[in-house]
FIGU-818005 format. One record per residue (C-alpha): x, y, z. Coordinates in steps of 0.02 Angstrom, whole numbers, plus 32768, in hexadecimal, padded with zeros to 4 digits. Example, Ala and Ser with C-alpha at 12.3 -4.5 7.8 and 13.67 -1.06 7.14 Angstrom:
82677F1F8186/82AC7FCB8165/
END
This chain:
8C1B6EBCCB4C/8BA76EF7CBBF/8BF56FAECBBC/8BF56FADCB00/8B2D6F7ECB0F/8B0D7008CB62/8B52706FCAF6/8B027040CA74/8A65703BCACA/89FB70CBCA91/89C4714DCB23/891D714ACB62/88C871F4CB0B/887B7265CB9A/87A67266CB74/876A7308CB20/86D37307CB82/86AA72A1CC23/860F7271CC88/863A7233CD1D/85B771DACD95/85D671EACE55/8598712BCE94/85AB7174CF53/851171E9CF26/84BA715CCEDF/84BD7111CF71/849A7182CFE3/840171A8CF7A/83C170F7CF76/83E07101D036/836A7185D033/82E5713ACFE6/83007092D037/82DC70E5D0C7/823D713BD093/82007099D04F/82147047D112/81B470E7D134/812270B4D0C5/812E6FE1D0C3/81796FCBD016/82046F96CFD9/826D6FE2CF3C/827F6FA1CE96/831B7013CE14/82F5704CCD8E/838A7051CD22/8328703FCC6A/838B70C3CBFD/842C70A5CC2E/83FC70D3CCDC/83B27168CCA2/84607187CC4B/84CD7150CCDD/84FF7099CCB2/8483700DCCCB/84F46F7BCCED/856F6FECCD58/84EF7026CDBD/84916F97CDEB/85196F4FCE06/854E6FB4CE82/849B6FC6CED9/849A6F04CED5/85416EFDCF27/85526FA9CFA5/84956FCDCFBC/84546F01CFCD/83C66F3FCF2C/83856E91CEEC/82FF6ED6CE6F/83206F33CDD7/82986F93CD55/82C56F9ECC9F/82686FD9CBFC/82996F49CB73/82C26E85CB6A/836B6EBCCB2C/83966F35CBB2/83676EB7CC1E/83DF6E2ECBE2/84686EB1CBC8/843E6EBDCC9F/844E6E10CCBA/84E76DF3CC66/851F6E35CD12/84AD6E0ECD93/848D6D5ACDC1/83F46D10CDD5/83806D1ECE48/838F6DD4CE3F/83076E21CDFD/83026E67CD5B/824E6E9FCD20/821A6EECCC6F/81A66F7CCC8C/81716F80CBAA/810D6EEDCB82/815E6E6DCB0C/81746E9BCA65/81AC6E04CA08/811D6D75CA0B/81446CFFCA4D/820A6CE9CA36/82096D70CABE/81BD6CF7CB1F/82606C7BCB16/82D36D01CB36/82826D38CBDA/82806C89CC13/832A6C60CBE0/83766D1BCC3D/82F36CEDCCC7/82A56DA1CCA7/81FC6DC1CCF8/81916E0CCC72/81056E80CC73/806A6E38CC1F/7FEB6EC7CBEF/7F5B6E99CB8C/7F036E18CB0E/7F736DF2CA95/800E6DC3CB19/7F976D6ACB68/7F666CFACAD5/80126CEECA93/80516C9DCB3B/7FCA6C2CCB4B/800B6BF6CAA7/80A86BE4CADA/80916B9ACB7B/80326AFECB06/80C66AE3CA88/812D6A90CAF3/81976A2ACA59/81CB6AFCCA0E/81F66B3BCAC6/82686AAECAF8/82BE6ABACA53/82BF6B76CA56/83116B5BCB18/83986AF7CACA/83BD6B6FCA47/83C16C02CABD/84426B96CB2F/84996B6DCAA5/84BB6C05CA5C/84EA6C58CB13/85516BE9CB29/85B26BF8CA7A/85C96CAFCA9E/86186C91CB49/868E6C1ECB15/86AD6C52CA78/875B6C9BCAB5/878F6BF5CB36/88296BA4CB1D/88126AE4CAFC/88CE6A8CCAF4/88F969EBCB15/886069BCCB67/88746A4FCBEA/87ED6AD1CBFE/88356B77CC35/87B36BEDCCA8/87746C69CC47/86C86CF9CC61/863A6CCECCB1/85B46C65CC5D/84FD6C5DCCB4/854A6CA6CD55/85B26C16CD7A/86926C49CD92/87086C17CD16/874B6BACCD5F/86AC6B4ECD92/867B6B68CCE2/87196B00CCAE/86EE6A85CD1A/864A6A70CCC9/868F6A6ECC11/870B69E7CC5C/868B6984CCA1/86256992CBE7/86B96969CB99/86CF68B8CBF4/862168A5CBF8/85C168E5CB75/85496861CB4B/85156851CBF7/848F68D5CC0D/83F068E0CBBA/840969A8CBB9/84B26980CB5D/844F6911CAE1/83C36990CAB8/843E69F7CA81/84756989CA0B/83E6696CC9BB/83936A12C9B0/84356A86C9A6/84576A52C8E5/847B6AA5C860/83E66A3CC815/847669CFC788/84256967C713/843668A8C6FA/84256864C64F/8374681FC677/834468D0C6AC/833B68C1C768/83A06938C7D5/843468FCC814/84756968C8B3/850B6992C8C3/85996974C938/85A66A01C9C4/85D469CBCA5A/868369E9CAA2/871F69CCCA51/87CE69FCCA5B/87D86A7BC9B3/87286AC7C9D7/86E46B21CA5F/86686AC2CADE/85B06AF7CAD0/853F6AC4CB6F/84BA6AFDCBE1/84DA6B4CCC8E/84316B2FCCF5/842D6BD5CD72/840A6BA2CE05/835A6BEFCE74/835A6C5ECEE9/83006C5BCF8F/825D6CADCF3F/825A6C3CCEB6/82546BA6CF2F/81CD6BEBCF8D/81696C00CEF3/817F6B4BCEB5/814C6B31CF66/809A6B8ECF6C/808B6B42CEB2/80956A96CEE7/80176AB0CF6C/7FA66B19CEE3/7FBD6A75CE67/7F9169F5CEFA/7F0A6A56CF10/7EAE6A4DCE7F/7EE169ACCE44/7F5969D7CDDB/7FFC696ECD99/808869D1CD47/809A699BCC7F/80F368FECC6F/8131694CCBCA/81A969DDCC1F/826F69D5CC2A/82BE69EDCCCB/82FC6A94CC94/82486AC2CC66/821A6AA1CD13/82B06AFACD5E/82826BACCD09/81FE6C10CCEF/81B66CA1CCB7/81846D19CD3F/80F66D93CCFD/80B16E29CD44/7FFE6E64CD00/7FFC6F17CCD1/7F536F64CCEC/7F1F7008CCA3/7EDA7086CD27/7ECE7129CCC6/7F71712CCC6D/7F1F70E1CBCF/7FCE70A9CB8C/7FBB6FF1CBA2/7F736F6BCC23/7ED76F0CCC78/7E3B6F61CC94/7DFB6F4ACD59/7D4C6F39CD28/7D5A6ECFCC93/7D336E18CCC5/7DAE6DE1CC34/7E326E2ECCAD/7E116DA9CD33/7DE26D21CCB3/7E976D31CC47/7F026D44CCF3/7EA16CA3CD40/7ECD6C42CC98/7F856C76CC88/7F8D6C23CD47/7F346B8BCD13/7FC86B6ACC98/804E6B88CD2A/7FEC6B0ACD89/7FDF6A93CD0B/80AD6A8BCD06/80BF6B2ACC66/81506B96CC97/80F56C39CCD8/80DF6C74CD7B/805E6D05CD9D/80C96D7FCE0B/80A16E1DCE15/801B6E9CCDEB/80326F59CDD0/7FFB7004CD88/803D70ABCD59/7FFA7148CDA5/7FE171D6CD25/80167259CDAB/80A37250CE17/80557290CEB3/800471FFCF12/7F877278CF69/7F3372C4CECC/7E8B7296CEAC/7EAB7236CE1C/7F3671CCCE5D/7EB27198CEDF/7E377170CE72/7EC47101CDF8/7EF2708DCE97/7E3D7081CEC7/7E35702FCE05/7EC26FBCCE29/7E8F6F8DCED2/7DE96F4DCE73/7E366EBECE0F/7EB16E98CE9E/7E236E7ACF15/7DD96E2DCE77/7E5D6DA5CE61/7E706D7CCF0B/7DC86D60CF1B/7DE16CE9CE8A/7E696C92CEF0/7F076CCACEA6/7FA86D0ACF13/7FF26DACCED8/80A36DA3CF0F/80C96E5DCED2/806F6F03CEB5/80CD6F86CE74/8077703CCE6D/80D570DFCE77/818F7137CE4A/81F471A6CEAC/818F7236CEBD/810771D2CF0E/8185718CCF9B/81E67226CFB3/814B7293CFE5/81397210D076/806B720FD02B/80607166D00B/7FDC70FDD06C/7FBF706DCFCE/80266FF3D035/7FCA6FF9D0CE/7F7F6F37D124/7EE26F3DD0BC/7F4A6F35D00E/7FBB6EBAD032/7F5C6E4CD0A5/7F326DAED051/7EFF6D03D083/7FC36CABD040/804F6D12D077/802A6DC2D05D/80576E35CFC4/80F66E9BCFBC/80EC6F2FCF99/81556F90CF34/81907041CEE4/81E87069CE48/827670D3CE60/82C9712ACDDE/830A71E0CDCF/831E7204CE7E/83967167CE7E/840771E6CE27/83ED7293CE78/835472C3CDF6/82CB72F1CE58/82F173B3CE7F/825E73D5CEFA/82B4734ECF7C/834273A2CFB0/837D730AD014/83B772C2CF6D/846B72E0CF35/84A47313CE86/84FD7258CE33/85117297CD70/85BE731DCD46/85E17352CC88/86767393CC60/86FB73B8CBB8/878C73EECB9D/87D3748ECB5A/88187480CAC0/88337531CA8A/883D75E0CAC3/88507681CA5B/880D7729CA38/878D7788C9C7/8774784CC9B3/86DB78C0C9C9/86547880C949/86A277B8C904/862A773EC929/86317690C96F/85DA75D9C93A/856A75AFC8A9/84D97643C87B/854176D2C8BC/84C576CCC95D/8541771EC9CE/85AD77BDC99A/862E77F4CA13/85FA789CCA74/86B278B8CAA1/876F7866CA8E/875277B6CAE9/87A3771ACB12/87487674CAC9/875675D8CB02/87317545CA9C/86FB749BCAFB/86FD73FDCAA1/865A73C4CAC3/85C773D5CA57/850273A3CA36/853A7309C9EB/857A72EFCA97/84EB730DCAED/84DE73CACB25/84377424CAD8/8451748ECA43/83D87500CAA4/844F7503CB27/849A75A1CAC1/84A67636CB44/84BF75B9CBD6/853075B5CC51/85DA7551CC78/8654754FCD02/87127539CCE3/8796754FCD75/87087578CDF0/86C37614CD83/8612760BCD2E/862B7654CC6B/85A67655CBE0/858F75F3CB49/8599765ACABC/855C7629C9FD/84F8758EC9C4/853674EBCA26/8594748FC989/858773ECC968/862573B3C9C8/8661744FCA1B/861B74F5CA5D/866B759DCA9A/867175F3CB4C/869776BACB6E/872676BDCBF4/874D776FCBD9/870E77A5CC85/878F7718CCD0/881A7778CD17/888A7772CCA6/88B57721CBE8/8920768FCC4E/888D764FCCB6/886175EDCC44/88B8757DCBEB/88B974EBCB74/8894744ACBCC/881F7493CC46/878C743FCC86/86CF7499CC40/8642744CCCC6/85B47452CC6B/8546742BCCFE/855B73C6CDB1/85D273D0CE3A/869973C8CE47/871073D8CEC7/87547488CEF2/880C7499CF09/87EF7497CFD0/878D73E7CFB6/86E17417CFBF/864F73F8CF53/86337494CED6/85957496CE75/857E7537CE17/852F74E4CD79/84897477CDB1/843F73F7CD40/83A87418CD95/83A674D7CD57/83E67495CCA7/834B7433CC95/82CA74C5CCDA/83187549CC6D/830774D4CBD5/8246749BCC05/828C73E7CBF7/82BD734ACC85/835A731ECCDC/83537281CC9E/834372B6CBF5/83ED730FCBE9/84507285CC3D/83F0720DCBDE/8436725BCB3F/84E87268CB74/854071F1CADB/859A7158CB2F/8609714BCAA0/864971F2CA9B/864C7238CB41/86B471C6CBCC/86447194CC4D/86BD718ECCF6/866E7153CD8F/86A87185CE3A/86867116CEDC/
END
């Protein structure tokens, strides 16, 4: 039987185009700038918003978390940020660098994902104080948000004869922990409060004949799957900040709600304030009392039991370069309400200034004793690290190349003195030549302007000729050395290194000279590389 399956079985279809992501250069790169952050007391967090700049969020932070010991992760949206923690467990951290968009049901997700969220002006500010006060929507909302995770986790287990088979992991516990759990529901699933707010708030809102709701049944049973709540558990840094909390509350008198849930207590929403220090995208203004007023109120609600926690504060510098004039000048603005809110008496756990340019020129004296000295346990600091995490920062030479594009050859033929090639006739043959077409297009990824660039294939660098097509374009190989050089099948780089038939790294076609001759980023071309139609490989 099993022969005849594999016959059957259809064969796995070689990719037409490939990007393949070397995770060794990764981390040697993050090496690298781990060790120019020791240089300059900081710490790192990854940026991997975009896909990881086109590189594979979830594989790569994975693989930071797990090779390179990385415990704090940048992103740009809420849902890039869940699609992240789908794979890392909490407590690592997982910040949102865009302010939230959705008001407030944003504000249930993050504290459901445990996200830590970027808070950047008025109306965030007066949409969470809202939020913090309706206590009756967020526990319900909680409850809903549980539910519903866990209905998609389980949606697939196998419930037979009272036996719960292991099956994916749900809120980072094993599967078979989590069928331990679902067992345990199972037996006793009146037992728990938790289990019982469920029941009454995840209904489908059925009416009884006198008009009242009537919820209905959803608890375990043996023809449904089981929906429940998995309460992550807190990391080391969480505890300590429950800690300096409770010391905060005692004091200034102040008793947590006797209206919160456990799980309200257990979670909450760690918020960094954004403040605007010449970018003029979005943020707090340093010499705006309303800056210190709105920060010292959102704390007031963490003390008085609301599920906040001020965290971190941070900026954006509008020039790389730490040393220009300007950059100076921005952290002497956010050093300003800093100062200001410690004055005021609140810890700043985090401060978070400057990318990879900044740490790489070794130029950065913003995390020096004065900045991070603070009456509570002083201030981290930290730097945002993004492109040079994967080899894009071409004046640091130190950095290797992570990012290889490549198709296959799906054609080769000839054309006489004066036929043309691709759409618009742009290229007319100046002699008898050899083209080869490579199955790879701009709906791939590669620039139409990319027409007249340059490819290598078999360790030769040839010339694109005619517009780039919408899923192929066409290299000249008539200077190869002869018509059976190249062949059908053939690997086209497009840019980054391969290895050479001796086993060597060969890197005729640069990314980095790609994006100069274009006028455009690195990141830009990898971060338009299409997931879905070119196979990303990655290569430990």
């Amino acid at each position: 039987m099993s022969t005849i399956a594999s016959q059957l079985k259809p064969p796995i279809e070689a990719p037409r185009a490939t990007h393949q992501i070397s995770l060794s250069s990764i981390r040697e790169n993050y090496r690298t700038i781990e060790r120019k952050a020791a240089m300059q007391k900081c710490s790192v967090m990854a940026v991997v918003k975009a896909d990881a700049y086109g590189h594979g969020a979830q594989e790569t932070a994975t693989y930071l978390m797990r090779e390179c010991g990385c415990d704090s992760f940048c992103v740009a949206t809420l849902d890039e940020a869940i699609h992240l923690r789908e794979k890392l467990p909490y407590p690592v951290r997982i910040l949102v660098l865009g302010a939230p968009v959705d008001l407030p049901a944003d504000f249930d997700r993050y504290l459901h994902w445990q996200i830590e969220m970027m808070v950047s002006g008025p109306e965030v500010v007066k949409k969470l104080m809202e939020w913090c006060s309706d206590i009756k929507t967020r526990r319900e909302n909680m409850v809903q948000n549980s539910a519903k995770e866990a209905m998609d986790k389980v949606a697939e287990s196998n419930i037979s004869k009272g036996v719960v088979k292991s099956s994916k992991t749900l809120g980072n516990v094993e599967g078979e922990s989590l069928a331990r759990e679902i067992r345990e529901i199972m037996i006793h699933k009146k037992k728990e409060a938790q289990v019982q707010a469920f029941i009454d708030n995840a209904s489908s809102g059925a009416r009884t004949p006198n008009g009242k709701a009537s919820p209905v049944q959803t608890t375990p049973s043996l023809d449904a799957p089981p929906t429940t709540n998995i309460t992550q558990f807190q990391g080391i840094a969480h505890a300590a900040s429950v800690s300096r909390l409770k010391s905060e509350r005692a004091a200034n008198g102040v008793s947590p709600s006797p209206q919160m849930g456990n799980e309200e207590k257990e979670k909450k929403i760690r918020w960094h304030g954004m403040v605007d220090t010449g970018m003029g995208r979005m943020g707090f203004k340093p010499e705006e009392d309303w800056s210190v007023e709105a920060i010292q109120e959102l704390h007031r609600f963490s003390l008085q039991g609301s599920p906040i926690s001020f965290t971190g504060l941070c900026t954006h510098m509008a020039e790389a370069s730490s040393s220009s004039t300007f950059t100076v000048e921005q952290f002497g603005r956010f050093k300003i309400l800093l100062n200001r809110l410690r004055e005021a008496g609140l810890s700043v756990e985090t401060v978070h200034t400057d990318n990879s340019s900044a740490l790489l020129e070794e130029s950065l004296k913003h995390f020096d004793t004065a900045v991070l000295k603070q009456k509570s346990a002083d201030s981290r600091g930290y730097v945002r690290c993004g492109g040079a995490i994967y080899g894009q920062r071409p004046q640091f030479t130190e950095l290797l190349p992570v990012s290889t594009l490549s198709a296959n050859i799906r054609h080769v033929g000839k054309i006489k003195l004066g036929e043309s090639v691709g759409y618009d006739r742009t290229w007319v043959a100046e002699r008898d030549s050899i083209i080869a077409t490579v199955a790879i297009g701009f709906a791939d990824g590669v620039p139409r302007d990319l027409k007249g660039g340059s490819v290598q294939i078999n360790g030769n660098v040839c010339s694109i000729v005619g517009n780039v097509c919408m899923d192929m374009l066409m290299v000249d190989v008539t200077d190869l050395e002869s018509e059976n050089t190249v062949k059908v099948g053939d690997s086209c780089v497009l840019w980054g290194p391969v290895v050479d038939e001796l086993g060597g790294i060969d890197e005729q076609i640069k990314l980095k000279d790609i994006a100069k001759s274009l006028k455009t980023t690195q990141s830009e071309l990898t971060c338009g590389v299409d997931v879905k139609r070119v196979r990303r490989v990655y290569d430990k």
